[in-house]
LUMTOR-451508 format. One record per residue: residue number from 1; z, x, y of N, C-alpha, C in turn. Coordinates in Angstrom, 3 decimals, m for minus. Each point is the difference from the previous one (the first is absolute). Layout:
// residues N
(site NUM; (Z; X; Y); (Z; X; Y); (Z; X; Y))
...
//
This chain:
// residues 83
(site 1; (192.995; 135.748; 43.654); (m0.718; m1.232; 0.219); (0.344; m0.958; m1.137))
(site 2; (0.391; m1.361; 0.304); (0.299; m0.952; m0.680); (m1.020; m0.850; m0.280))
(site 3; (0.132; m0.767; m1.076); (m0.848; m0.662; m0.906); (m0.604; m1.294; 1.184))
(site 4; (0.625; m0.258; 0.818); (m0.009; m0.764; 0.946); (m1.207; 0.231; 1.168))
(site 5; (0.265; 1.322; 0.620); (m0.787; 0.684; 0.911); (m1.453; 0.691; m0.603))
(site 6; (0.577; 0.516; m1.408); (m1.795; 0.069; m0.604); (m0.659; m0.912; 0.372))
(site 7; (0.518; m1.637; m0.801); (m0.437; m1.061; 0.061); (m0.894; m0.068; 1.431))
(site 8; (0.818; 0.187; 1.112); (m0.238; m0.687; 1.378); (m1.401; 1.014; 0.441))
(site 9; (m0.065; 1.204; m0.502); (m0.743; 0.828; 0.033); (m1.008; m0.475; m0.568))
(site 10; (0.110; 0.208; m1.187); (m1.489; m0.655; m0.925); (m0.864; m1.630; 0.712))
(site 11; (0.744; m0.882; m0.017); (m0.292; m0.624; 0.951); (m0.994; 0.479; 1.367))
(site 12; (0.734; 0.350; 0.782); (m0.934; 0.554; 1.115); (m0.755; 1.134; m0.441))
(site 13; (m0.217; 0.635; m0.675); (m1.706; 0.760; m0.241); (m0.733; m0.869; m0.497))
(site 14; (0.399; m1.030; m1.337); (m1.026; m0.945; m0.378); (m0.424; m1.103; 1.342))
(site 15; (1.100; m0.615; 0.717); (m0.534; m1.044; 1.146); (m1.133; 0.982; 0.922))
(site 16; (0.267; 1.187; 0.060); (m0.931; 0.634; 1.249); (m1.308; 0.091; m0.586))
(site 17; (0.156; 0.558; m1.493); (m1.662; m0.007; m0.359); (m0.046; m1.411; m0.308))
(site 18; (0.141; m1.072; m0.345); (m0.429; m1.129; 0.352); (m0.826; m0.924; 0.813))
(site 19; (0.869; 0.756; 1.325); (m0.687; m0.823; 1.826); (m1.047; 1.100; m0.195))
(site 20; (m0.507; 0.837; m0.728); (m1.249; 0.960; 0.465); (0.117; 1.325; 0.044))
(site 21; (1.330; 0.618; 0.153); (m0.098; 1.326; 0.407); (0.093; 1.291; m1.379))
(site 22; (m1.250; 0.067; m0.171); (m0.218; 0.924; m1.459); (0.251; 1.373; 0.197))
(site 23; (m0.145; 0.343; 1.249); (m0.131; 1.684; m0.289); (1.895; 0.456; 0.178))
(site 24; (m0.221; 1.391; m0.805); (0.966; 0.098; m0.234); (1.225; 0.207; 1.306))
(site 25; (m0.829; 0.864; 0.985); (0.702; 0.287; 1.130); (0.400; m1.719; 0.845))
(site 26; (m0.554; m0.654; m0.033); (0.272; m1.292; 0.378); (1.271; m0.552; m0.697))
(site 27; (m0.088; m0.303; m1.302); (0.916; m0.573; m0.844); (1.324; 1.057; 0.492))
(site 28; (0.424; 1.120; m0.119); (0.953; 0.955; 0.324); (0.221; m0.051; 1.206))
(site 29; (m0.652; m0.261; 0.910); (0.476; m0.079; 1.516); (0.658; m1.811; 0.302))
(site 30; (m0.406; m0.985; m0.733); (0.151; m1.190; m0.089); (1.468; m0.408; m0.713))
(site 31; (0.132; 0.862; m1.220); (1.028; m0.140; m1.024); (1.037; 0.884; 0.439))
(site 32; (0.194; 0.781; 1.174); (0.996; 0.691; 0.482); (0.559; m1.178; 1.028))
(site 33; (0.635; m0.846; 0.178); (0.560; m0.626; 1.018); (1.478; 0.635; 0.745))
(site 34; (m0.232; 0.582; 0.948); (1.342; 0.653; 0.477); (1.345; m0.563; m0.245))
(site 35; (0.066; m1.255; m0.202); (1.642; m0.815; 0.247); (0.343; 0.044; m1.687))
(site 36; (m0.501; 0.738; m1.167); (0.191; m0.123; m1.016); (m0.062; 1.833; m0.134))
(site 37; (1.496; 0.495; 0.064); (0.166; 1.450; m0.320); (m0.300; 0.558; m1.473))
(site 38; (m0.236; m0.911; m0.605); (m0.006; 0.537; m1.658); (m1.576; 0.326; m0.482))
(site 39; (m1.493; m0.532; 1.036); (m1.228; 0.062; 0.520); (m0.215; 0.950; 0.145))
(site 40; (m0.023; 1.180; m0.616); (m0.513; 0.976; 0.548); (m1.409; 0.875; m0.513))
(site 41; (m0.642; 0.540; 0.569); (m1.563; 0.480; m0.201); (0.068; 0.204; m2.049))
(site 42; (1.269; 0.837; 0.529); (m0.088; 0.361; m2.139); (0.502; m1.264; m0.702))
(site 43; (0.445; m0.766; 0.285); (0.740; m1.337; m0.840); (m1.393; m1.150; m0.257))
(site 44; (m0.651; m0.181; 1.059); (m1.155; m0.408; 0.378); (m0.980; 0.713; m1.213))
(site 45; (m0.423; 0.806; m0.094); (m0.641; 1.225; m0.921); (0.473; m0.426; m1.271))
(site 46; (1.043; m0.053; m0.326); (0.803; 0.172; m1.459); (m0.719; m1.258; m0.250))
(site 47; (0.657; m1.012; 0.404); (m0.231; m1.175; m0.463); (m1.671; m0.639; 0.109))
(site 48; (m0.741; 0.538; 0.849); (m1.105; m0.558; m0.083); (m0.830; 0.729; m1.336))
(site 49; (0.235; 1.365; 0.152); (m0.677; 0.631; m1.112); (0.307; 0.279; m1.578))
(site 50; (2.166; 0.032; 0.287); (0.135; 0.115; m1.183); (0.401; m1.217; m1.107))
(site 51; (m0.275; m1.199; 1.044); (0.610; m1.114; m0.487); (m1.267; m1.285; m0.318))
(site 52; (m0.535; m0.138; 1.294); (m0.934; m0.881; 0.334); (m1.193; 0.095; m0.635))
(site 53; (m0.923; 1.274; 0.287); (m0.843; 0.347; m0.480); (m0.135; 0.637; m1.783))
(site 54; (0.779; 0.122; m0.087); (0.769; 0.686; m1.683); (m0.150; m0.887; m0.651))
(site 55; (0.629; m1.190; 0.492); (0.443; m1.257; m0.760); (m1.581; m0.745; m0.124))
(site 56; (m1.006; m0.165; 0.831); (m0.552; m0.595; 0.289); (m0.422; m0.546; 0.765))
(site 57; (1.214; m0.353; 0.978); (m0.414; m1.279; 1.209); (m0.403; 0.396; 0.837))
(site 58; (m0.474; 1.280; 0.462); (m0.980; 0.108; 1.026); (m1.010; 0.901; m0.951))
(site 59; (m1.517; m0.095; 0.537); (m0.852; 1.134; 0.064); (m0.374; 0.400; 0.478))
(site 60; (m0.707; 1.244; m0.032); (m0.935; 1.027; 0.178); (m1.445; m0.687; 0.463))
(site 61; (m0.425; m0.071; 0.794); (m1.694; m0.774; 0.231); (m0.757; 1.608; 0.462))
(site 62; (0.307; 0.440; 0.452); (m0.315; 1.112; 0.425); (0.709; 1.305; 0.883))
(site 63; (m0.295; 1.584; 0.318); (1.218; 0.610; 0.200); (0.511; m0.619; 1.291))
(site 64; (1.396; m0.099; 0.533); (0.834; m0.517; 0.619); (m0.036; m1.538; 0.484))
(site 65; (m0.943; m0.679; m0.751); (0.215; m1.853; m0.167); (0.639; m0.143; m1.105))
(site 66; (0.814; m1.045; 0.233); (0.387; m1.008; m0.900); (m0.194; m1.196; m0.134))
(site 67; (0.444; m0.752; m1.246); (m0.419; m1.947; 0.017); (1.006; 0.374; m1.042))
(site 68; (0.498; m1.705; m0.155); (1.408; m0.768; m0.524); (m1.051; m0.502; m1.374))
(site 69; (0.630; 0.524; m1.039); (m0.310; m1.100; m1.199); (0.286; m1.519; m0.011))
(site 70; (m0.355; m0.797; m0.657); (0.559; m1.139; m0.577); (1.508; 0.370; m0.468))
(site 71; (0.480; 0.940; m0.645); (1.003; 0.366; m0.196); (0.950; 0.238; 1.266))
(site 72; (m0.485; 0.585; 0.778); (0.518; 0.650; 1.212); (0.173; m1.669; 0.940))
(site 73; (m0.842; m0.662; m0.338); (0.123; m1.229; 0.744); (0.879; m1.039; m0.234))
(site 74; (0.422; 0.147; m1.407); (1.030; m0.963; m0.946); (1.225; 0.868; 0.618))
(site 75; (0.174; 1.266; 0.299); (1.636; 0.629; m0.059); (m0.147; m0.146; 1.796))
(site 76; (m0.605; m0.056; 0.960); (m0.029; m0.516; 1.459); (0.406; m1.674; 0.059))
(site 77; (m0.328; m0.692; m1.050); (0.272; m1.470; 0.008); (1.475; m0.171; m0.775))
(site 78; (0.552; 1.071; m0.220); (1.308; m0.078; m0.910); (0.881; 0.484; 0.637))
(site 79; (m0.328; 1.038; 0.787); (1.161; 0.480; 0.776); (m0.114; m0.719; 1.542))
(site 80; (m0.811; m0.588; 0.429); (m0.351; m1.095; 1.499); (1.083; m0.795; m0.326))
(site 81; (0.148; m1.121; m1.521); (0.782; m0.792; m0.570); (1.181; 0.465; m0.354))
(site 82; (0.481; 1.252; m0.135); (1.074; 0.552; m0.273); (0.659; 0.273; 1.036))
(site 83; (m0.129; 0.483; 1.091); (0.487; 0.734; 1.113); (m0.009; m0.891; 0.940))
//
């Protein structure tokens, strides 16, 4: 996976919890888009948990919800403008 397709990735888990969809099984069924082969259940996983949430930009509200920091909201407004 390229620095590119993370990107496009990270992107779509932050836009989905955005429009509303917190729980986790939502966000993972949302952030898998079939026409993007590099999407997959574990790539999805990596990056939401070992990247997103690690870093900050998403949290924890309770077990299997999430919400977008202010942080998480600045790197969704950077990569919208980037990509």
């Amino acid at each position: 996976m390229n620095d590119h397709e993370r990107d496009l990735l990270r992107k779509t888990i932050l836009s989905v919890i955005e429009k509303g969809f917190t729980r986790w099984k939502n966000i993972e069924k949302m952030s898998c888009p079939t026409y993007w082969d590099f999407a997959t259940t574990n790539t999805v996983k990596r990056q939401f948990y070992r990247y997103l949430v690690a870093q900050g930009y998403v949290e924890r509200v309770k077990r299997g919800e999430y919400r977008l920091t202010e942080d998480g909201k600045r790197l969704l407004a950077l990569l919208t403008n980037r990509l």
